[in-house]
The first five atom37 places (N, CA, C, CB, O) and aatype in JSON, in Angstrom:
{
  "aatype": [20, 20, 20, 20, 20, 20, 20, 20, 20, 20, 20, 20, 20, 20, 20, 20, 20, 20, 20, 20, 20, 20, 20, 20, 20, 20, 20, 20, 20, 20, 20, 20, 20, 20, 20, 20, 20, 20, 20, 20, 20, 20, 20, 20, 20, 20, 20, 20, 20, 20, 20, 20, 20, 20, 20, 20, 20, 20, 20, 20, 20, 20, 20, 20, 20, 20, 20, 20, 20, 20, 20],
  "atom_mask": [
    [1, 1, 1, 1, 1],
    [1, 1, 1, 1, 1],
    [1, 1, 1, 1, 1],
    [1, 1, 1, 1, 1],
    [1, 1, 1, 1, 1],
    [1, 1, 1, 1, 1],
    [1, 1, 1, 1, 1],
    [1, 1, 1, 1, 1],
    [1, 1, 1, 1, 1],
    [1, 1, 1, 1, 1],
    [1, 1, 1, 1, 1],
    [1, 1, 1, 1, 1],
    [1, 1, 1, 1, 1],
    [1, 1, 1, 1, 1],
    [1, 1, 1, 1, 1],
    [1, 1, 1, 1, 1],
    [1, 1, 1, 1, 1],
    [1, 1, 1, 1, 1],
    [1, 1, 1, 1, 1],
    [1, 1, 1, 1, 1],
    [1, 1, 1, 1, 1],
    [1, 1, 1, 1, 1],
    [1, 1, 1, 1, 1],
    [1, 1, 1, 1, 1],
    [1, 1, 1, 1, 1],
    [1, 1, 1, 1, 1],
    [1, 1, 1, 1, 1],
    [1, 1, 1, 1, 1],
    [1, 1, 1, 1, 1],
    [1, 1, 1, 1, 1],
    [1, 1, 1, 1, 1],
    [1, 1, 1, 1, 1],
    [1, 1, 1, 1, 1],
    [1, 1, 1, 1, 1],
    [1, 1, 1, 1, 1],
    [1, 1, 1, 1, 1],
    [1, 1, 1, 1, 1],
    [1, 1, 1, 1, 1],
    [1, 1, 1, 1, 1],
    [1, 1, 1, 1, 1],
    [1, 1, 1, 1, 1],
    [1, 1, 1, 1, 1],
    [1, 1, 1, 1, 1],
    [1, 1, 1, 1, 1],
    [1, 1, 1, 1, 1],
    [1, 1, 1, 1, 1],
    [1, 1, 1, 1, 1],
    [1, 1, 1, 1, 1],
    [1, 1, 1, 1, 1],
    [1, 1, 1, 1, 1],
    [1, 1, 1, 1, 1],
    [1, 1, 1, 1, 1],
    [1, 1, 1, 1, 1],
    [1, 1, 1, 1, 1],
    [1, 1, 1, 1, 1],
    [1, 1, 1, 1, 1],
    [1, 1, 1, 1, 1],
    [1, 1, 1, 1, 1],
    [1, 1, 1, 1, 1],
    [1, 1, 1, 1, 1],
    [1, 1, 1, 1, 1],
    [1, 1, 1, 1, 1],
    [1, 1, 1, 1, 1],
    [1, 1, 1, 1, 1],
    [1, 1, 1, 1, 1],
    [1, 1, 1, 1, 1],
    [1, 1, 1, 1, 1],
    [1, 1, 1, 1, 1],
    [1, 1, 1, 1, 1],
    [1, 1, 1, 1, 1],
    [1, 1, 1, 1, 1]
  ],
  "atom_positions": [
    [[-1.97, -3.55, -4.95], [-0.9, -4.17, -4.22], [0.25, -3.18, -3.98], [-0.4, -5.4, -4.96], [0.84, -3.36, -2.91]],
    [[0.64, -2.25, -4.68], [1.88, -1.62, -4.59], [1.25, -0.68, -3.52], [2.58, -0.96, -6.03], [2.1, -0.37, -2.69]],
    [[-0.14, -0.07, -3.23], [-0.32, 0.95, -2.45], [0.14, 0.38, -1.11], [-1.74, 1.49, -2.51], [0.83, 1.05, -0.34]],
    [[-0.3, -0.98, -0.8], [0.16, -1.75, 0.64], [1.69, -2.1, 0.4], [-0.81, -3.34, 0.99], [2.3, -2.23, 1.46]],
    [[2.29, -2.25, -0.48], [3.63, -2.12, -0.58], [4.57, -0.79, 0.01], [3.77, -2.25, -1.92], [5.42, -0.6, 0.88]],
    [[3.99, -0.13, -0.86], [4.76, 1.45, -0.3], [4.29, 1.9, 0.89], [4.51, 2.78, -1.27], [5.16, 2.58, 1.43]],
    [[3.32, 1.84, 1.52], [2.75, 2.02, 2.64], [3.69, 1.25, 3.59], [1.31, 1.61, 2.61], [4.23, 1.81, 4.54]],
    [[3.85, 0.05, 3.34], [4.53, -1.02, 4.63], [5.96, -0.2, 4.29], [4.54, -3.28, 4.33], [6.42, 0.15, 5.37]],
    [[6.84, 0.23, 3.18], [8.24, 0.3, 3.15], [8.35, 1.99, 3.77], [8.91, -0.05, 1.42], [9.45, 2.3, 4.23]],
    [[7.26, 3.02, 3.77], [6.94, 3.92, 4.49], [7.22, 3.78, 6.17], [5.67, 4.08, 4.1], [7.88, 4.53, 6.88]],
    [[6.38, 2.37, 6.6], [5.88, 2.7, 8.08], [7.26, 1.91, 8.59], [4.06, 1.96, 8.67], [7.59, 2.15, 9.76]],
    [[8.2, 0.89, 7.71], [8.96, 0.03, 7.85], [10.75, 0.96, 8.44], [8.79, -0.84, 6.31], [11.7, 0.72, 9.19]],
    [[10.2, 2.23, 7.31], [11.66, 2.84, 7.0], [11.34, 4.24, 8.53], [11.87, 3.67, 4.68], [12.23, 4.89, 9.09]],
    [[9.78, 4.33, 8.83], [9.58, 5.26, 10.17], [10.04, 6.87, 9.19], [11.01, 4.67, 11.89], [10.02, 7.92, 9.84]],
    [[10.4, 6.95, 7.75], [10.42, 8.1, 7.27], [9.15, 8.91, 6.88], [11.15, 7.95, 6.35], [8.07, 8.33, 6.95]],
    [[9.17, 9.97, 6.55], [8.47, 10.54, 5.98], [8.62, 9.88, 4.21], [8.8, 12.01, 6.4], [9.64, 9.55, 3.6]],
    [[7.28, 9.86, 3.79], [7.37, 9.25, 2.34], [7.85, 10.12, 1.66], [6.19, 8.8, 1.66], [8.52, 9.53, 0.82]],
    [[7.97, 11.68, 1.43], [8.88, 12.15, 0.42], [10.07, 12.19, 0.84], [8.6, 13.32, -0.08], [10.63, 12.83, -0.04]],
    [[10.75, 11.96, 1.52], [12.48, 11.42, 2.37], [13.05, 10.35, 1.6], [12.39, 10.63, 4.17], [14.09, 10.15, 0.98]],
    [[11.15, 9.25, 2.07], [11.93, 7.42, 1.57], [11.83, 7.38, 0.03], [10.8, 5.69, 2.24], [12.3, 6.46, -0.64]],
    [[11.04, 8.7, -0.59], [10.63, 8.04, -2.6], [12.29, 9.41, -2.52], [7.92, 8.84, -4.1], [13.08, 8.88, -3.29]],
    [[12.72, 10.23, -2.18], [13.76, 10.82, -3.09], [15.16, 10.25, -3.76], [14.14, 11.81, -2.42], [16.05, 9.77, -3.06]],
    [[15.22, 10.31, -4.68], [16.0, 9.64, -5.63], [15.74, 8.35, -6.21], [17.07, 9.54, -5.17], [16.51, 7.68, -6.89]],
    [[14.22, 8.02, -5.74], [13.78, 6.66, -6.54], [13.28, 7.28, -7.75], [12.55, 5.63, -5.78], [12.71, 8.37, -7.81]],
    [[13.64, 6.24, -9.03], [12.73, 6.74, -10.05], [12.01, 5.6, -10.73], [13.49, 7.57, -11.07], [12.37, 5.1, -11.8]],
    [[10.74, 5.15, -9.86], [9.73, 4.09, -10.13], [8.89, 4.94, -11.46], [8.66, 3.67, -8.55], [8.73, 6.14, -11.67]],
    [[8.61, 4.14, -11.94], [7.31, 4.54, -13.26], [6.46, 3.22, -13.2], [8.02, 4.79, -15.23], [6.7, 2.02, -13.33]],
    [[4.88, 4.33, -12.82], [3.83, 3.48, -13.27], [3.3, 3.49, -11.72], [4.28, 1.9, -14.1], [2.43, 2.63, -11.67]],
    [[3.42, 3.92, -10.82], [3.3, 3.89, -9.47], [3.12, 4.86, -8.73], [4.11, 3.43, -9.03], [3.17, 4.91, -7.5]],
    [[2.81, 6.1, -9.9], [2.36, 7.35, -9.01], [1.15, 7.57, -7.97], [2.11, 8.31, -9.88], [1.08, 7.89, -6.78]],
    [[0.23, 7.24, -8.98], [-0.65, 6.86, -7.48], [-0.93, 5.79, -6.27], [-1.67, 6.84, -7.78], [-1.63, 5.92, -5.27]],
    [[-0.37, 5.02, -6.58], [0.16, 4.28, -5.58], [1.22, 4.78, -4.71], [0.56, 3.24, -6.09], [1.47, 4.22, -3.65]],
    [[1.81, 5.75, -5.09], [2.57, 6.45, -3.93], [1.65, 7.66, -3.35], [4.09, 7.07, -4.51], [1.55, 7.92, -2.15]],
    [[1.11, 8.25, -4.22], [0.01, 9.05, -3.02], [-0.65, 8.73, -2.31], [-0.81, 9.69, -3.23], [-0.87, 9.25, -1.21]],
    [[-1.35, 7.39, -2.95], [-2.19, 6.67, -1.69], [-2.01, 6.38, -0.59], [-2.53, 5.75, -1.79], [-2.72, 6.43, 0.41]],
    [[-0.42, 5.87, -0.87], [0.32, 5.35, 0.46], [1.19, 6.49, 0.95], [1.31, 3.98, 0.19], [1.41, 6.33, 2.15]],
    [[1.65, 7.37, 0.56], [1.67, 8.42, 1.41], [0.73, 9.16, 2.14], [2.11, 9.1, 0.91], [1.09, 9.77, 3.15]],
    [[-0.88, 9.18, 1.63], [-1.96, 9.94, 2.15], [-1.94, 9.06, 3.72], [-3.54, 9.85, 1.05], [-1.89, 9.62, 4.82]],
    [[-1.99, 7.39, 3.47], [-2.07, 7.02, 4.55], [-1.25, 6.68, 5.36], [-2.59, 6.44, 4.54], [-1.82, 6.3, 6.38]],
    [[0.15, 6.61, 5.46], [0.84, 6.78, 6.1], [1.09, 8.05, 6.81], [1.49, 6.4, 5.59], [1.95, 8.0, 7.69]],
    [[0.33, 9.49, 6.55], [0.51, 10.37, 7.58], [-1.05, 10.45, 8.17], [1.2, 11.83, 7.04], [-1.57, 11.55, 8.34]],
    [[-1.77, 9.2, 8.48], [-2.88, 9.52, 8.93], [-2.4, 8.72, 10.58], [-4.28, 8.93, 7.87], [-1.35, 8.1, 10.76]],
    [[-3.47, 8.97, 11.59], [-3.29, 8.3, 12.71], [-3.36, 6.73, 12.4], [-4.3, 8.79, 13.7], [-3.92, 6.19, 11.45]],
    [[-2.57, 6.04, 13.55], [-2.51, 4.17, 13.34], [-3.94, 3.77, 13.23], [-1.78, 3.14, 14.88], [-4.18, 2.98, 12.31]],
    [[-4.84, 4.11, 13.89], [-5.98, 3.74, 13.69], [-6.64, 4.0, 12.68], [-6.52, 3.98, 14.44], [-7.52, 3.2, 12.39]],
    [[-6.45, 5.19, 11.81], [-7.33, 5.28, 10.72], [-6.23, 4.15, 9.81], [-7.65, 7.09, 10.07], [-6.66, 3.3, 9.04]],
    [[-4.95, 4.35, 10.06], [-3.81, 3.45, 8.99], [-4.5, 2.02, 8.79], [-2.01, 3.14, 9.79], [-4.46, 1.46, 7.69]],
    [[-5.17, 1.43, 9.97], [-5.21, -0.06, 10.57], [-6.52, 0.12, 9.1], [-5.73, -0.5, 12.86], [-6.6, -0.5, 8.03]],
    [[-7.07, 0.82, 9.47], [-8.56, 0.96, 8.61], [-8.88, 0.95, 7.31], [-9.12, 2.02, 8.8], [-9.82, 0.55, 6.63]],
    [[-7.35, 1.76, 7.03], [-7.02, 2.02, 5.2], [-6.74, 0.35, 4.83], [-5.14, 3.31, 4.72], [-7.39, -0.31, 4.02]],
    [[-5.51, -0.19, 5.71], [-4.91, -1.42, 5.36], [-6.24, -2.47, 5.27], [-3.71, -1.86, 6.53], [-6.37, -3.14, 4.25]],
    [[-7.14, -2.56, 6.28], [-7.85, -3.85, 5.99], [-8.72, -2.98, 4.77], [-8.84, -4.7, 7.5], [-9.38, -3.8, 4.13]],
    [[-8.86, -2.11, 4.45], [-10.01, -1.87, 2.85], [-8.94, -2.15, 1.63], [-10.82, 0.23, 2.56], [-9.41, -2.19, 0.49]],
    [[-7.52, -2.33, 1.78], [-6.94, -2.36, 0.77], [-6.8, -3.76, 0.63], [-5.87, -1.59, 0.73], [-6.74, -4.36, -0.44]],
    [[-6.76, -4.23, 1.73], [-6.3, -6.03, 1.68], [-7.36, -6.29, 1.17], [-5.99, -7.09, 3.11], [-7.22, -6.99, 0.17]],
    [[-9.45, -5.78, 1.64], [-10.13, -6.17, 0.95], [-10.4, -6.23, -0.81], [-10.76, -5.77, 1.55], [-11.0, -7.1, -1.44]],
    [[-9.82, -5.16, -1.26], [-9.74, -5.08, -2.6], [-9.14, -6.53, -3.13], [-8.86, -3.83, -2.98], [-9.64, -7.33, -3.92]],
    [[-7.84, -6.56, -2.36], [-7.38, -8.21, -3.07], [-7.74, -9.04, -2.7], [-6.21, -8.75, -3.1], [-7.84, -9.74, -3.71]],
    [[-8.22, -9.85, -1.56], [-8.93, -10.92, -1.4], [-10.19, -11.34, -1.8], [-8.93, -11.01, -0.49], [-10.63, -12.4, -2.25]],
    [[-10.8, -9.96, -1.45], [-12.34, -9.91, -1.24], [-12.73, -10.81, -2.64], [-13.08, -8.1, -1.16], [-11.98, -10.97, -3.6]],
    [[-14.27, -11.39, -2.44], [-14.57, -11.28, -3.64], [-14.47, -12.03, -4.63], [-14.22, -10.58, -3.92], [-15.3, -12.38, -5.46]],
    [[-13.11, -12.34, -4.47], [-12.25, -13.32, -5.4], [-12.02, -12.62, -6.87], [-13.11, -14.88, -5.61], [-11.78, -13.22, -7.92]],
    [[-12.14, -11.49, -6.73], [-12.32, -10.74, -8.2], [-10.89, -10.48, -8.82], [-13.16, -9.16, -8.05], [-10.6, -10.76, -9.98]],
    [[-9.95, -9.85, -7.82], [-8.81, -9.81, -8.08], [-7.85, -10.75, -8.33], [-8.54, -9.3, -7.45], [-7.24, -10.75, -9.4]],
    [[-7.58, -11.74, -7.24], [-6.91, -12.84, -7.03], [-7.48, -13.93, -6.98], [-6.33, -12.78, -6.15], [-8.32, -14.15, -6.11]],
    [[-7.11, -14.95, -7.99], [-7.72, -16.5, -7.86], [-7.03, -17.48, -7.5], [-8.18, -17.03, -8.95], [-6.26, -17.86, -8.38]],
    [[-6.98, -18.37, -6.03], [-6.55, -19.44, -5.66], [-6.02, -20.56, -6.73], [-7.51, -19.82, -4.92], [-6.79, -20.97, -7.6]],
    [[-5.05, -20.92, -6.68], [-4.97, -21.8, -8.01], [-5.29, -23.01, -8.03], [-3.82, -21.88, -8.55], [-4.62, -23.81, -7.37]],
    [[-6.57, -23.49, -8.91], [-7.35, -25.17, -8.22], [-6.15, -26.01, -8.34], [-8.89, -26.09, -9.31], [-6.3, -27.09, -7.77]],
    [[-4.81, -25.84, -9.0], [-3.99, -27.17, -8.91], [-3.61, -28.03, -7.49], [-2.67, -26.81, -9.5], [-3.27, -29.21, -7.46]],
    [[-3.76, -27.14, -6.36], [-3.41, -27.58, -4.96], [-4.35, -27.85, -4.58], [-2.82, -26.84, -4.07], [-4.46, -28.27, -3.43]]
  ]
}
């Protein structure tokens, strides 16, 4: 989740990701910032491509995320 996080606050802010992370000091999220920096300097179309394999990780499957039967 944080890789599609930093990715969207990347494409959101139109910076370069080492511009938008300087002077943040997140822990626990390093690779989640490379990831989402790797793909944020790729073309929109490969971007479009990264985003739906990452959304698949959390939906897919149901492995990650479980609907909650109370509703």
């Amino acid at each position: 989740m944080d890789n599609i996080h930093l990715w969207l606050e990347y494409r959101s802010t139109g910076q370069d990701p080492a511009v938008a992370d300087q002077g943040l000091h997140m822990e626990g999220v390093s690779a989640a910032q490379r990831e989402a920096t790797k793909a944020a300097r790729m073309p929109v179309a490969e971007q479009q491509e990264w985003f739906a394999e990452e959304r698949g990780h959390i939906i897919g499957g149901g492995s990650w995320c479980r609907p909650d039967d109370r509703f």
